[in-house]
DRENVEX-22272 format. One record per residue (C-alpha): residue in three letters; x, y, z; residue number from 1. Coordinates in steps of 0.05 Angstrom, whole numbers, padded with zeros to 5 digits. Layout:
# residues N
ALA | X | Y | Z | NUM
...
This chain:
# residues 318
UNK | -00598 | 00144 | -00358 | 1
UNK | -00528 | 00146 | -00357 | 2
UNK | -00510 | 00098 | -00295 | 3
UNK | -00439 | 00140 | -00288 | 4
UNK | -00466 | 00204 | -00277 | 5
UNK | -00496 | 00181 | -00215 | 6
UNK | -00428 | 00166 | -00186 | 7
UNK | -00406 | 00240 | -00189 | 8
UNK | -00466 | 00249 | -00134 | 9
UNK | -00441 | 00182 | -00092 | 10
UNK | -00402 | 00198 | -00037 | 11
UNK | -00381 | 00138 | 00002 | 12
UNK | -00363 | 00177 | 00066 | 13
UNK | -00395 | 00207 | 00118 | 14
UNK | -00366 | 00277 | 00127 | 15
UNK | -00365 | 00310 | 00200 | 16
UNK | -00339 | 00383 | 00219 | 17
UNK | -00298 | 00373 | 00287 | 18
UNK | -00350 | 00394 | 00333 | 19
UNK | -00405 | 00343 | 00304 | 20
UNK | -00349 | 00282 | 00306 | 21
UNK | -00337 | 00313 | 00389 | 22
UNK | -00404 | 00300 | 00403 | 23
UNK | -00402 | 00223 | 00376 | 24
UNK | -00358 | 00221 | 00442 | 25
UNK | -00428 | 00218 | 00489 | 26
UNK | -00409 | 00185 | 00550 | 27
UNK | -00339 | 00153 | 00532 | 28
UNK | -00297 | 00164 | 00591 | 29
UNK | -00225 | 00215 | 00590 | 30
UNK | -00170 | 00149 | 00616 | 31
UNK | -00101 | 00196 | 00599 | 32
UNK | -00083 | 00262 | 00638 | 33
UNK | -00044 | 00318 | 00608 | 34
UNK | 00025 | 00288 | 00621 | 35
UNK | 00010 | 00224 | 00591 | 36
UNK | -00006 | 00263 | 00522 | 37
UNK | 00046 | 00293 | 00528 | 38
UNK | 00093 | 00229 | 00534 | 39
UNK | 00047 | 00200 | 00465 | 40
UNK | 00065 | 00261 | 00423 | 41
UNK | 00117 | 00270 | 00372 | 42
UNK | 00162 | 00324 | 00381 | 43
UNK | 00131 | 00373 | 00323 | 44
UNK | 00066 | 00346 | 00328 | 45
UNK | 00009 | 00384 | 00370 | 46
UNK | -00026 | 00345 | 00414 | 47
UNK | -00071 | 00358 | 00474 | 48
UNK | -00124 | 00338 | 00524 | 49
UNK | -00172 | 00370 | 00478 | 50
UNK | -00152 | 00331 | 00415 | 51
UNK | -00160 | 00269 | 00450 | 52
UNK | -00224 | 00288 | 00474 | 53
UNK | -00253 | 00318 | 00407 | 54
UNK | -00228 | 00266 | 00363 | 55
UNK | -00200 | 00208 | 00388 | 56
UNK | -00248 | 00183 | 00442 | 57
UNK | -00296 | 00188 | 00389 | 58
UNK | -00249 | 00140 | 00347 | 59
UNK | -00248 | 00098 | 00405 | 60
UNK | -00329 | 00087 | 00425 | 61
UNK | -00331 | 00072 | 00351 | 62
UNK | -00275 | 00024 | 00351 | 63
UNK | -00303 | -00005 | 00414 | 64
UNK | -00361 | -00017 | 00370 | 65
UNK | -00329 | -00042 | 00308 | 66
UNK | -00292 | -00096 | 00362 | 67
UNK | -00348 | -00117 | 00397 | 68
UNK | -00389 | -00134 | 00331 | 69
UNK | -00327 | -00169 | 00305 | 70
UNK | -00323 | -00211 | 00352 | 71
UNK | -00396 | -00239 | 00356 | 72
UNK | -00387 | -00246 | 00277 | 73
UNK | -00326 | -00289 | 00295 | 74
UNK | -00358 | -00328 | 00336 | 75
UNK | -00427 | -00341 | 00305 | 76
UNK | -00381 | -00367 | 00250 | 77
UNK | -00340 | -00408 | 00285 | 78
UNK | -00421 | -00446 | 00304 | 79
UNK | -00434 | -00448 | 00248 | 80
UNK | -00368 | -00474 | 00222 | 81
UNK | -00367 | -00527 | 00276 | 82
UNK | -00289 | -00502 | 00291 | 83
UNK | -00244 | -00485 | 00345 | 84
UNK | -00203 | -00438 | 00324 | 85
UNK | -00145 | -00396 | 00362 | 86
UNK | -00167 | -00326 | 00381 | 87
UNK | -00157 | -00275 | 00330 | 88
UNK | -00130 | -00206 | 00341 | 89
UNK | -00167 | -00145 | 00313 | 90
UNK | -00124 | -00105 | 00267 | 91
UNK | -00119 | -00031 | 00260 | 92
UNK | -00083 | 00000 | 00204 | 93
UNK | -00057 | 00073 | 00202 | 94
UNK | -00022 | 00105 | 00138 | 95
UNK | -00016 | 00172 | 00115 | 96
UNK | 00040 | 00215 | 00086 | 97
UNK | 00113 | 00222 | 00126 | 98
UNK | 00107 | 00279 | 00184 | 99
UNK | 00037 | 00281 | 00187 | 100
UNK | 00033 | 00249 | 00255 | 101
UNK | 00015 | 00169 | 00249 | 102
UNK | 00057 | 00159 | 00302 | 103
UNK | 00027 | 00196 | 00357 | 104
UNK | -00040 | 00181 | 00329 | 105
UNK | -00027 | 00103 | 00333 | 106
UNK | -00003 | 00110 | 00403 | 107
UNK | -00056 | 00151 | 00430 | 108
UNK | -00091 | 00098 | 00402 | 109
UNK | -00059 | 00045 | 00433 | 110
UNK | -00056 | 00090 | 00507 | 111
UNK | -00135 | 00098 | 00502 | 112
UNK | -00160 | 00016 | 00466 | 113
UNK | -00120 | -00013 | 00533 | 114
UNK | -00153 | 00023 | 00583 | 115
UNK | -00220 | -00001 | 00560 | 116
UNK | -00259 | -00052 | 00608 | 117
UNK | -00236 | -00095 | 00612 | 118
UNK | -00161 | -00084 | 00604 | 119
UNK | -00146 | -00114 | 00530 | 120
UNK | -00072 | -00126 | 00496 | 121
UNK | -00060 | -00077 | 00454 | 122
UNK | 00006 | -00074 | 00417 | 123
UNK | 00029 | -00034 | 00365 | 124
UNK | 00089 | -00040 | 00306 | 125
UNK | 00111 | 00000 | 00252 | 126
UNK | 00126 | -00023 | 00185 | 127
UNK | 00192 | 00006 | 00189 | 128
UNK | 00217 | -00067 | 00210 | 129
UNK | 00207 | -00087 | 00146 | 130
UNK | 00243 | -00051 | 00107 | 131
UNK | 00304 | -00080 | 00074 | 132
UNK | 00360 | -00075 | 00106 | 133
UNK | 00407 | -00010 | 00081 | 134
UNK | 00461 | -00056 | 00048 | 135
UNK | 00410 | -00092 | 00010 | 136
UNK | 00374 | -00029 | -00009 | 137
UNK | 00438 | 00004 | -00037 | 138
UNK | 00455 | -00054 | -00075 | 139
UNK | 00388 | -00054 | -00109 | 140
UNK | 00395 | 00019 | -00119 | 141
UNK | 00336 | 00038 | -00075 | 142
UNK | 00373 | 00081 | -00022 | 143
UNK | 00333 | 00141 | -00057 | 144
UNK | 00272 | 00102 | -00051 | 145
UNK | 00264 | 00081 | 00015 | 146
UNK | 00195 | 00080 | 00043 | 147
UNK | 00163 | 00070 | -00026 | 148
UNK | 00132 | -00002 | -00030 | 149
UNK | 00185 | -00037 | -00076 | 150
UNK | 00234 | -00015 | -00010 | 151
UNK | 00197 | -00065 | 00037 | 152
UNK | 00210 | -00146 | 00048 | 153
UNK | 00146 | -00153 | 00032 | 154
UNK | 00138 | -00232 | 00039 | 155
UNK | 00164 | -00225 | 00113 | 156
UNK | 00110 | -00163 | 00131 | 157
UNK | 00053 | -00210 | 00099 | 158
UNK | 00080 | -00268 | 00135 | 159
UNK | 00081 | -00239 | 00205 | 160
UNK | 00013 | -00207 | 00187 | 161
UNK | -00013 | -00279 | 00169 | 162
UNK | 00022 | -00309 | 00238 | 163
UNK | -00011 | -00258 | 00282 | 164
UNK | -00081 | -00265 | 00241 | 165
UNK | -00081 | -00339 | 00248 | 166
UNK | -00071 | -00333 | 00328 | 167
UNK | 00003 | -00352 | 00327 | 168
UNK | 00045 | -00349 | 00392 | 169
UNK | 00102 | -00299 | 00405 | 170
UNK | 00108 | -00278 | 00322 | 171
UNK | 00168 | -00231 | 00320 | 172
UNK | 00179 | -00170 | 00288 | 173
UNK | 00244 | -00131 | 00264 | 174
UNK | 00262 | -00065 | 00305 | 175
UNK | 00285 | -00009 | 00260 | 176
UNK | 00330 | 00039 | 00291 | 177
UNK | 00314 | 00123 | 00262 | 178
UNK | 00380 | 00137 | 00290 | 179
UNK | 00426 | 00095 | 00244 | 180
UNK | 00369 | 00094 | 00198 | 181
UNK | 00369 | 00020 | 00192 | 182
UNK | 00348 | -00048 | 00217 | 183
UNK | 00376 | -00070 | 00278 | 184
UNK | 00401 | -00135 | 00270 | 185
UNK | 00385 | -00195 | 00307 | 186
UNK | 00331 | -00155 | 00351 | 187
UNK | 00256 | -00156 | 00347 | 188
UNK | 00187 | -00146 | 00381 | 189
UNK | 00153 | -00198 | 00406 | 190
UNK | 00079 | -00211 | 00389 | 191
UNK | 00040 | -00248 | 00435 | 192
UNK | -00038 | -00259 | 00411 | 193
UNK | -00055 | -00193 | 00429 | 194
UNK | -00135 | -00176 | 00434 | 195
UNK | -00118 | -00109 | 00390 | 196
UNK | -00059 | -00096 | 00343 | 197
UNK | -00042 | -00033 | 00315 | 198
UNK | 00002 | -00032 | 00250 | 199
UNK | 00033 | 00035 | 00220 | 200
UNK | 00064 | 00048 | 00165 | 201
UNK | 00058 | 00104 | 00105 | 202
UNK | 00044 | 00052 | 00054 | 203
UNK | -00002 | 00000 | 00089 | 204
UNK | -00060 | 00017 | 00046 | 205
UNK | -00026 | -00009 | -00023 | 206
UNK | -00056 | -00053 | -00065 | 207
UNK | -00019 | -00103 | -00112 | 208
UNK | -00027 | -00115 | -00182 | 209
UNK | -00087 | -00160 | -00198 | 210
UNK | -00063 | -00229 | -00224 | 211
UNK | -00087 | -00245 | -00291 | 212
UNK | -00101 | -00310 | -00269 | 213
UNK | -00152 | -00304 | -00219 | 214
UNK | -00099 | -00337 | -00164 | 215
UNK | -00104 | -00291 | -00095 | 216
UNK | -00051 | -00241 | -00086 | 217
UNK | -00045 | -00215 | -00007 | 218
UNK | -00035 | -00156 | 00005 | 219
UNK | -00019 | -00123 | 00083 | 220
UNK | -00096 | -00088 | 00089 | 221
UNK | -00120 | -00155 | 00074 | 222
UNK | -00119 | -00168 | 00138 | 223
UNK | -00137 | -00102 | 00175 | 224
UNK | -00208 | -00094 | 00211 | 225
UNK | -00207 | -00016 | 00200 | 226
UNK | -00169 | 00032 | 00175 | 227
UNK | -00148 | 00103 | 00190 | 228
UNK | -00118 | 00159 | 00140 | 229
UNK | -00082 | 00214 | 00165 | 230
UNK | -00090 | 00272 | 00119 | 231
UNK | -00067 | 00337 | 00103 | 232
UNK | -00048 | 00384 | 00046 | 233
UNK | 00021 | 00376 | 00007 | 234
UNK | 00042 | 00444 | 00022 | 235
UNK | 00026 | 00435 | 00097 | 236
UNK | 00063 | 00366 | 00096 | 237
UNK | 00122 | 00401 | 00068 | 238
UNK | 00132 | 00451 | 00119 | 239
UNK | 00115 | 00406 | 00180 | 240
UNK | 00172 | 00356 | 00144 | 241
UNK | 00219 | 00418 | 00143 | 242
UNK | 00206 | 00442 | 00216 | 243
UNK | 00218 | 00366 | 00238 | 244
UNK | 00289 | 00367 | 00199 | 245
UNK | 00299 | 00427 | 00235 | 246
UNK | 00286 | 00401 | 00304 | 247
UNK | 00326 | 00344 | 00289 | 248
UNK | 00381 | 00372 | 00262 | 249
UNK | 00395 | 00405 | 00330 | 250
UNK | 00382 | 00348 | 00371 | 251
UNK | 00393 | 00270 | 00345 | 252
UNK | 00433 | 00294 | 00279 | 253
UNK | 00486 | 00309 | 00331 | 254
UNK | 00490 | 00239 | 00360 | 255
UNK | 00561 | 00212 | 00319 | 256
UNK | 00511 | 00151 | 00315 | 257
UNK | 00462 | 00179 | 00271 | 258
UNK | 00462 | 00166 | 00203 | 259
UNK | 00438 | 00238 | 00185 | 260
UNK | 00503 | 00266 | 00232 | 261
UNK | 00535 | 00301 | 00176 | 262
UNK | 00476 | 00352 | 00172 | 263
UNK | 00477 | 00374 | 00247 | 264
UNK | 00530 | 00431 | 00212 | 265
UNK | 00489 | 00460 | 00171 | 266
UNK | 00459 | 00533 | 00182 | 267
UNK | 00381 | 00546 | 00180 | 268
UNK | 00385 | 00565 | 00100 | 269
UNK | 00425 | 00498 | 00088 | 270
UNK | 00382 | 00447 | 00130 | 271
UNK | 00310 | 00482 | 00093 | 272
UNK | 00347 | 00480 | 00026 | 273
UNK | 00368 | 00404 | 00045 | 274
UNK | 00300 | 00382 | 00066 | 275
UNK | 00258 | 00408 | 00020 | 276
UNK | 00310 | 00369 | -00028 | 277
UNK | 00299 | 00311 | 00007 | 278
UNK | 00222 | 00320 | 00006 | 279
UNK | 00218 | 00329 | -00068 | 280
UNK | 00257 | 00277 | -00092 | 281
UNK | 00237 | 00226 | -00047 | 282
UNK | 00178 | 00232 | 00001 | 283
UNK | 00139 | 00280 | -00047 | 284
UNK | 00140 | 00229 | -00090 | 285
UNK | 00120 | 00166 | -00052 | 286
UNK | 00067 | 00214 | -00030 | 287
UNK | 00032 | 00228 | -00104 | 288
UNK | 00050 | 00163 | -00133 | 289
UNK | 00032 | 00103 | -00075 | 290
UNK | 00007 | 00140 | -00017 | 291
UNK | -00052 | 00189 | -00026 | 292
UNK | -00082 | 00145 | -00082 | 293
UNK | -00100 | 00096 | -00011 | 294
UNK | -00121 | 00145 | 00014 | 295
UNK | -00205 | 00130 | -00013 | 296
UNK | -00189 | 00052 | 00010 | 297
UNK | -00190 | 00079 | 00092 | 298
UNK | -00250 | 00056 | 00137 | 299
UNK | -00241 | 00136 | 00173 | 300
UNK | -00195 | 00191 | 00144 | 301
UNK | -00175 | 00256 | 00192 | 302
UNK | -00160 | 00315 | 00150 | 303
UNK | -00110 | 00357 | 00196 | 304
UNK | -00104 | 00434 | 00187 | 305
UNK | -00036 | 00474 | 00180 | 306
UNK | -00039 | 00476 | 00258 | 307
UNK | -00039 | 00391 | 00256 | 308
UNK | -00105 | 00396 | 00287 | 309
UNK | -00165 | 00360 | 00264 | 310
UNK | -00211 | 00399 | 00226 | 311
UNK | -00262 | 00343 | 00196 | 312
UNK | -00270 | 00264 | 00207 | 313
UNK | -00295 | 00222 | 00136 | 314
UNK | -00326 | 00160 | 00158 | 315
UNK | -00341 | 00107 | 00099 | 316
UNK | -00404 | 00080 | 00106 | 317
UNK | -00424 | 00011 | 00118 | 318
């Protein structure tokens, strides 16, 4: 028998239709009312009570569950180990494609993890803070590539992830600014030993090249607990990208601030022929060539319609 034919049968999700992932809600109790959503979502994504109902208190019984057994394995290890160690925070990782919503998933998220009982930290950054700074990235050339991995300060993202891992006090992290479109200097978040941390970022699924001498490499999901994909089809990504340039483009883009400022001018026609540019060259790329080949390395992946709402849940199994 040919042992790799069998892996064309081997799927190493669980697949659910919306309505069977609802009903993994049972008895999980509704903690946000309709004007709460509404403060967690992003201006061109939809989100409502429903959607937090159908799919994300699901997410969050399971992740309540994913938590809980963590931290008896952390424990019965520490017995075992004979150690007293400082208390680590479970991680959460969410990537997926820019405009596809990780944003307001990650703080609906964080909204719903803190009003469990009893009341954990939960906090929540972005990878954005460690990107390299706009001067640095034009010198190297990488203005054109910024969001793809080689665009990150990747020893300072592994480093705070390592801090915060190993139960470190107040770990800070850089603020990034989507006004001027670059690091704010000399200002950052402050980490405290949270109970739950949520990290976002489009590529924090990457893996790094294996080392040809068997020496560990780190690499930022090393040190997640679980994992969610947001998902959704190119063309769909496209057009929610567009509509966001849009909405932008008559709101922040007029700020003088904003580093997009000179595009507030432009007429409909000009702002969709400038984004789609824009989503070609640089985010349809990242997309094909670092982000959705992650996208199998996710503990859950939500696969959104062209409406942005949820259509199926892929759990991996265990």
């Amino acid at each position: 028998m040919d042992a790799r034919s069998d892996l064309h049968h081997y799927n190493p999700y669980r697949v659910f239709s919306r309505s069977e992932w609802a009903s993994m809600r049972e008895d999980t109790p509704m903690t946000l009312d309709a004007a709460e959503v509404a403060a967690l979502r992003s201006m061109h994504d939809r989100l409502d009570l429903t959607e937090v109902e159908e799919i994300y208190l699901p997410m969050s019984r399971l992740l309540s569950i994913h938590v809980a057994a963590m931290q008896q394995l952390y424990y019965a290890q520490r017995r075992f180990l004979g150690v007293v160690e400082r208390k680590m925070p479970f991680i959460i990782g969410v990537a997926g494609s820019v405009a596809v919503g990780k944003s307001t998933t990650a703080r609906v998220l964080q909204a719903l993890l803190a009003r469990w009982s009893p009341r954990p930290t939960v906090d929540l950054v972005t990878t954005d803070g460690f990107l390299h700074p706009n001067a640095y990235l034009e010198r190297a050339g990488l203005m054109q590539k910024k969001g793809f991995p080689e665009s990150y300060d990747l020893p300072a993202l592994l480093g705070f992830l390592s801090d915060i891992k190993s139960g470190r006090r107040k770990v800070k992290a850089p603020i990034y600014s989507h006004l001027t479109y670059d690091i704010v200097p000399n200002k950052f978040t402050v980490i405290d030993r949270p109970d739950i941390l949520i990290v976002e970022g489009v590529n924090v699924l990457q893996t790094g090249r294996l080392p040809r001498d068997g020496q560990a490499v780190p690499v930022v999901s090393d040190f997640f607990d679980f994992s969610v994909y947001l998902d959704a089809d190119e063309p769909v990504l496209r057009d929610w990208y567009v509509r966001r340039f849009l909405a932008l483009r008559d709101t922040a883009f007029h700020d003088p601030r904003s580093y997009f400022h000179r595009y507030a001018v432009l007429s409909d026609e000009e702002a969709t022929a400038t984004a789609i540019a824009i989503w070609e060259r640089t985010n349809l790329a990242n997309l094909e060539d670092n982000i959705l080949p992650t996208r199998p390395r996710a503990t859950l992946i939500l696969k959104k319609g062209a409406d942005h709402v949820v259509e199926s849940v892929a759990l991996r199994r265990l």
